[in-house]
C-alpha positions in Angstrom: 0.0 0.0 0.0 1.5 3.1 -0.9 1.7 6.4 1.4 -1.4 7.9 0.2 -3.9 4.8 0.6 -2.7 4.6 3.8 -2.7 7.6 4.9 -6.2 7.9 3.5 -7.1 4.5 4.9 -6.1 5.5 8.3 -7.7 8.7 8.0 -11.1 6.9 7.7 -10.7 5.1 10.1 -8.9 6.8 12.9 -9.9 10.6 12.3 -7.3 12.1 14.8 -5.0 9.9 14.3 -1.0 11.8 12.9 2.3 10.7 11.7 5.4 11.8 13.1 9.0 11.9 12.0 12.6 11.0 13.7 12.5 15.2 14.2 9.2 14.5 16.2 7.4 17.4 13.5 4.0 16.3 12.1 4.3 14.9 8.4 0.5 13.4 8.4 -2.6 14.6 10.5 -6.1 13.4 10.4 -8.9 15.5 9.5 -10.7 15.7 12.6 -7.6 18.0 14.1 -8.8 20.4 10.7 -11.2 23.0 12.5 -10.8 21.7 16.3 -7.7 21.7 16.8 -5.9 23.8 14.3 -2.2 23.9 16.2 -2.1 19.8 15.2 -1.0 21.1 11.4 1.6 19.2 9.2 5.0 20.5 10.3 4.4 21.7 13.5 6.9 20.4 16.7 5.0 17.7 18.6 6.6 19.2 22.1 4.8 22.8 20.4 1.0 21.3 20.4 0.9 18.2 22.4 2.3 16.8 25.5 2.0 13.2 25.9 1.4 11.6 29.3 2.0 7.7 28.6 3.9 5.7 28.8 7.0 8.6 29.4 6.5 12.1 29.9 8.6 13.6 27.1 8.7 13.2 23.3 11.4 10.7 22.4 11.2 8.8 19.1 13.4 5.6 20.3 11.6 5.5 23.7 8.2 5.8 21.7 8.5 3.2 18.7 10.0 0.9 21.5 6.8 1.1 23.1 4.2 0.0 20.3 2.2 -2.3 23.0 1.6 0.6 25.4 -1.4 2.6 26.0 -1.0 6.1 25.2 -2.2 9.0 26.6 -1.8 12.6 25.0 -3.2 15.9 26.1 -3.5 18.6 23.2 -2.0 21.7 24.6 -4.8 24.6 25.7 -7.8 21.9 25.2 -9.7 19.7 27.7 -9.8 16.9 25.4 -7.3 14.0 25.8 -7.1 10.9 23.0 -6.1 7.3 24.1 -4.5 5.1 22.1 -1.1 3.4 20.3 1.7 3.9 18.7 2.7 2.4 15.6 5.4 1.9 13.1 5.1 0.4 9.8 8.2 -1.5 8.1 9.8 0.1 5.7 8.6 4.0 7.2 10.8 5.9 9.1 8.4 7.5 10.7 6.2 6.6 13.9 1.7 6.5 13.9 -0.6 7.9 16.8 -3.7 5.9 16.2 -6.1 6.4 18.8 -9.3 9.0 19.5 -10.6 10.9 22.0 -11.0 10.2 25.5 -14.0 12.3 27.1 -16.2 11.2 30.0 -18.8 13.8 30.3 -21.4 15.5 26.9 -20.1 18.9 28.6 -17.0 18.1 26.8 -18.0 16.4 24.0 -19.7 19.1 22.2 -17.3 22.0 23.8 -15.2 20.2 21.9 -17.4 19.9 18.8 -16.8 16.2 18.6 -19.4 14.0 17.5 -19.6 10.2 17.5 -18.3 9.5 14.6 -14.6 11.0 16.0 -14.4 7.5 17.4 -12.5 4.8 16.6 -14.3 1.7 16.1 -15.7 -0.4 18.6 -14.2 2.2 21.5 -17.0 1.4 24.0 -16.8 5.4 25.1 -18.1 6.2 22.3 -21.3 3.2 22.8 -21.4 5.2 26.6 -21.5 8.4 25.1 -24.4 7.5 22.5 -26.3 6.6 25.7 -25.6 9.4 27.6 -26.6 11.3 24.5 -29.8 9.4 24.0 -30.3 10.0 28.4 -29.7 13.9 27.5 -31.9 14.0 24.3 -34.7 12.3 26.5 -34.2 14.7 29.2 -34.2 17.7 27.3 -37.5 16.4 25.6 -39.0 16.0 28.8 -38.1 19.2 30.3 -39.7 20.7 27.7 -42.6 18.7 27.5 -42.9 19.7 31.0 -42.7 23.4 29.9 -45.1 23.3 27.6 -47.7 21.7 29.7 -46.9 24.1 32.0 -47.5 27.1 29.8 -50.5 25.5 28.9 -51.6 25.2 32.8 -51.5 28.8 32.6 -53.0 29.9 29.9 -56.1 28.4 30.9 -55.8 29.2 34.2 -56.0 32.7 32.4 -58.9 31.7 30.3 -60.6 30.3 33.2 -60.5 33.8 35.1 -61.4 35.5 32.1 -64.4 33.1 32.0 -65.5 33.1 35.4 -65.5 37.0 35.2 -67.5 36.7 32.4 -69.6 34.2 34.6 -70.0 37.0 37.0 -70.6 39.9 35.1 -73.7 37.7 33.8 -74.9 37.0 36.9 -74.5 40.8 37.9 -76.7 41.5 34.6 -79.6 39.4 35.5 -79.7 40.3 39.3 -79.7 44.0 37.9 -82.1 43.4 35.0 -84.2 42.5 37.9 -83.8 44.9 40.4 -83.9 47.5 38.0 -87.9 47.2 38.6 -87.4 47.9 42.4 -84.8 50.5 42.2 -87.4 52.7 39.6 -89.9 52.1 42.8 -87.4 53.9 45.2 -86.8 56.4 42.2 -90.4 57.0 42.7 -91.2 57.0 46.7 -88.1 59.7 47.1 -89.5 61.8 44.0 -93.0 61.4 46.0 -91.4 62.0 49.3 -89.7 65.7 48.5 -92.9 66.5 46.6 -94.8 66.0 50.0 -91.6 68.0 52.2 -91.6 71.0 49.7 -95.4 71.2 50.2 -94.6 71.1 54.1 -92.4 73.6 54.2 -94.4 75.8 52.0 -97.1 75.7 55.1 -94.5 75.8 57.5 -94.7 72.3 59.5 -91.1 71.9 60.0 -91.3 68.7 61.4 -93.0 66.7 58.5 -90.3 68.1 56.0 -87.9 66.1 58.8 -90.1 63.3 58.3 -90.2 62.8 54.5 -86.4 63.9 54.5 -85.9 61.0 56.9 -87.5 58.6 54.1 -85.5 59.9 51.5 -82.3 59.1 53.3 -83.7 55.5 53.8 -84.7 54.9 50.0 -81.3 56.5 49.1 -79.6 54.1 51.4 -81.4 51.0 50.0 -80.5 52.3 46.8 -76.9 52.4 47.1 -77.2 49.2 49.2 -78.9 47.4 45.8 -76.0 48.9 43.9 -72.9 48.0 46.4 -74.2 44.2 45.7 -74.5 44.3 42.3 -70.6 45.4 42.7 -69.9 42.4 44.6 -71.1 40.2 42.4 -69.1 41.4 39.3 -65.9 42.2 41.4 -63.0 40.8 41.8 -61.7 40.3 45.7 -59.6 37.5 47.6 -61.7 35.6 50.1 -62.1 37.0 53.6 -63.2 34.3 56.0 -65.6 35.2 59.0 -68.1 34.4 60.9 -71.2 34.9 59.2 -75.3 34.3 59.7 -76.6 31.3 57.4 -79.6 32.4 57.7 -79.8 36.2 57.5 -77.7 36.0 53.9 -79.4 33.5 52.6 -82.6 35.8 53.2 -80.5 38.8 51.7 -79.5 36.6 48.9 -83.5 35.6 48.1 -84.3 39.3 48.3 -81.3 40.2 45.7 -82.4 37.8 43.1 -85.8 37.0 43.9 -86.9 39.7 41.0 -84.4 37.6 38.5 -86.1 34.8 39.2 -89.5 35.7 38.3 -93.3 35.6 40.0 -93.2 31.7 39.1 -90.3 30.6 41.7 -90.9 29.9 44.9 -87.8 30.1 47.5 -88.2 29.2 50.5 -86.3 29.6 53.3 -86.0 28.6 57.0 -87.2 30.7 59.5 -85.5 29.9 62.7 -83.1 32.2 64.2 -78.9 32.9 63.0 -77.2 30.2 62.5 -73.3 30.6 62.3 -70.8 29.4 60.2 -67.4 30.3 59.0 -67.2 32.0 55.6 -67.2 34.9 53.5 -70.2 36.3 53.5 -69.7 38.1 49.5 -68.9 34.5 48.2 -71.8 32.3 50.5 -73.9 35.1 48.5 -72.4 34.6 45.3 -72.9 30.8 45.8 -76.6 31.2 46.4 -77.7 33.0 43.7 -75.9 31.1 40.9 -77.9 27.9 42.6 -81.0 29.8 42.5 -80.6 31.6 38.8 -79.2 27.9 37.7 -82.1 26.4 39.0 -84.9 28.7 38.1 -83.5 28.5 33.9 -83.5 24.5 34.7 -87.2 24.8 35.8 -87.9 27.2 33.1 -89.3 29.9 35.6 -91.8 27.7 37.0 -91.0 25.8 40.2 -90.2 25.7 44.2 -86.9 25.9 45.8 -86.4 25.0 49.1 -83.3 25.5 51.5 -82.9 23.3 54.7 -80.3 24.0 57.3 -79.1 20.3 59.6 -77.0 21.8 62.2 -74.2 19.2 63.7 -74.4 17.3 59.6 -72.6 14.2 59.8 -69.7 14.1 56.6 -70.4 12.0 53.9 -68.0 8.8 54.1 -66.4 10.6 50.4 -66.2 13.7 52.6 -63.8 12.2 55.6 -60.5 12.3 54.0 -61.2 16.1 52.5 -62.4 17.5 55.6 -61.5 18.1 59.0 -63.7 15.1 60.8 -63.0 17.1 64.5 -64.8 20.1 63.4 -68.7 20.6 63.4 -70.3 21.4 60.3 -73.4 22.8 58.8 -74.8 21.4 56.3 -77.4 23.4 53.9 -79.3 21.7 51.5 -80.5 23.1 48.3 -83.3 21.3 46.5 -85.4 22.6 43.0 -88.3 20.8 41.1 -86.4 20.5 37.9 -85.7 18.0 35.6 -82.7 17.1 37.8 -79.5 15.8 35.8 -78.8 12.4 34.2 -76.0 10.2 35.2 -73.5 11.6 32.1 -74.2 14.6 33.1 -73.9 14.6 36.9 -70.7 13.5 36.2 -69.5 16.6 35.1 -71.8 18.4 36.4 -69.1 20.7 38.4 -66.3 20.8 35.3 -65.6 24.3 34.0 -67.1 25.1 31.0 -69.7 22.2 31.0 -73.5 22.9 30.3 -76.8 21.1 29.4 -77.9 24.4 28.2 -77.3 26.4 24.9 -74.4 27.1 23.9 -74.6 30.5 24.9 -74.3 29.2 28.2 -70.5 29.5 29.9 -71.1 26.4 32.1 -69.4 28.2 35.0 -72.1 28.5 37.4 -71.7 25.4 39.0 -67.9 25.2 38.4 -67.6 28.5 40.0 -70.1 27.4 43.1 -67.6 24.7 43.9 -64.8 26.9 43.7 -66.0 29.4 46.0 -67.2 26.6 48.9 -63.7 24.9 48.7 -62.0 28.2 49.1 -64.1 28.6 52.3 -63.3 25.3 53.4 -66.1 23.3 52.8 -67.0 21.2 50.4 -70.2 20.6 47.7 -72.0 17.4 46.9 -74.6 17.0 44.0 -77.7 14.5 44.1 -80.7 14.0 41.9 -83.0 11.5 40.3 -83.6 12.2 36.9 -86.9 14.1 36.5 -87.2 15.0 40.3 -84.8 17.9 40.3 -81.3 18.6 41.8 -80.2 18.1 45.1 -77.0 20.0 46.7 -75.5 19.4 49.6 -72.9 22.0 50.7 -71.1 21.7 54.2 -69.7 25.0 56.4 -67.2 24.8 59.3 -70.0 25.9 61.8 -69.2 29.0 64.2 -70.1 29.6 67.9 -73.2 31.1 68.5 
């Protein structure tokens, strides 16, 4: 085989491999020293580039052709990268080969280095270890950002979900005031009536009627702004503020907010007995009670009873035990209409977000957003019904000292 086959066959096969003379200079190098390692050119002083660590710790042509069945170890000068290998001579050459590749333990290195697998020798099981490690990395990298991606996903609806339940309540907040709107022209009308009669007081002098239709002008201007301050609350958002709040008087509040939504055709009714304390926000146990009564009054088409029953001491559902504190007393209000009532597919999913038996111009947040709002106050929601015989929700408070 003349020089150039070999040379050529050698580079193939060994891509760092060189060829040195009896002046240690470089008469051969492969092409893998090309771009990475440009001080390995053809010419160059072996003690200039390279310093090699086995088997001696100087460059000496006798000492290193004498040593053909010794590993080799040789560090390229101002590079991380070390190659392993042999050194051989050929008959007839008066020159000595470097046949070998490199020797990297880590990816860091590998591709600081630029090298790829192909820079290794054949059959060098680093470079089998490295194609794992590579394949580990690869796998890694695809699940970290996997992992990303789902969790920029996680966000974005968590962001459409906000939007949505603002929507949610912004709807709510229409129909309560396309309702009310009714009794707020009344008060309009008793304080227009009310400074007609004072004005024809004063005119005759009696001092202390104008202070009695002024006096009922302040109290229609106060149930006025009292209408409006709850239409806010419905359509605002707030962090939950947990207290200590009467069951009973906002459930009444809550019937008197909405009642006018609901139409003449519902019938809520409510229990009568004195307060009954729990611990919640009072703005969200409000905001709970009139999505159940607006979502049951469109599931009843306007026509229909709901009734609200208050079991003081409740025992938890079994389901309940391991999500709620079993050392606490609870309240439990139940919430019944005389709808349809849901089927099993639909029960289901009756609390997912976005979810609705309705139109589609429905957001299917009402209930979604009633479950919210009872977990956030520490309590949890259950749904029953028999198919034809209405809904049934069960909905337990932490209950309060009286």
């Amino acid at each position: 085989m003349n020089s150039d086959r070999l040379a050529s066959a050698l580079d193939f096969l060994f891509p760092f491999s060189f060829e040195f003379g009896r002046d240690l200079r470089l008469i051969n190098t492969g092409h893998g020293f090309d771009d990475r390692f440009p001080t390995m050119h053809v010419g160059a002083a072996l003690s200039d580039v390279a310093k090699v660590m086995r088997p001696v710790l100087h460059w000496d042509f006798t000492v290193l052709t004498n040593a053909t069945d010794r590993l080799v170890v040789i560090e390229i000068l101002e590079s991380p990268v070390r190659f392993t290998g042999q050194f051989v001579t050929i008959d007839g050459r008066d020159s000595c080969y470097f046949l070998g590749g490199p020797w990297v333990s880590t990816l860091e290195v590998m591709t600081a280095s630029r090298l790829q697998l192909s820079d290794f020798p054949p059959h060098d099981p680093r470079g089998d270890l490295l194609l794992q490690a590579q394949a580990r990395e690869a796998m890694l990298s695809d699940l970290a950002e996997t992992n990303r991606r789902m969790k920029q996903a996680e966000a974005e609806a968590r962001v459409l979900q906000e939007h949505a339940e603002r929507r949610q309540r912004m709807d709510v907040a229409a129909q309560v005031s396309g309702g009310l709107a009714h009794n707020f022209n009344n008060l309009l009308a008793l304080m227009e009536g009310h400074v007609e009669l004072a004005q024809i007081s004063a005119r005759q002098g009696d001092l202390e009627a104008v202070s009695q239709r002024l006096e009922q002008v302040r109290a229609a201007t106060t149930d006025a702004a009292d209408l409006i301050r709850q239409i806010q609350n419905l359509s605002v958002d707030r962090a939950v503020e947990i207290e200590r709040v009467d069951l009973v008087e906002v459930l009444g509040r809550a019937q008197r907010l909405v009642q006018p939504a609901l139409g003449t055709e519902v019938s809520w009714s409510i229990p009568a007995p004195g307060p009954i304390w729990i611990f919640c926000d009072p703005r969200a146990l409000q905001e709970i009670l009139i999505n159940l009564a607006l979502n049951a009054a469109e599931a009843m088409q306007k026509k229909g009873d709901i009734t609200c029953e208050i079991s003081e001491d409740a025992n938890l559902e079994p389901a309940l035990l391991g999500m709620l504190a079993g050392d606490k007393r609870w309240v439990c209000l139940t919430f019944t209409d005389s709808g349809p009532g849901f089927s099993d597919q639909a029960l289901d999913r009756a609390f997912e977000p976005f979810f609705s038996t309705k139109s589609e111009q429905h957001s299917g947040l009402g209930l979604a957003t009633v479950e919210r709002l009872v977990a956030l106050n520490g309590g949890a929601v259950r749904l029953g019904t028999t198919s034809g015989r209405g809904a049934v929700f069960r909905i337990w408070f932490e209950a309060a000292q009286g």
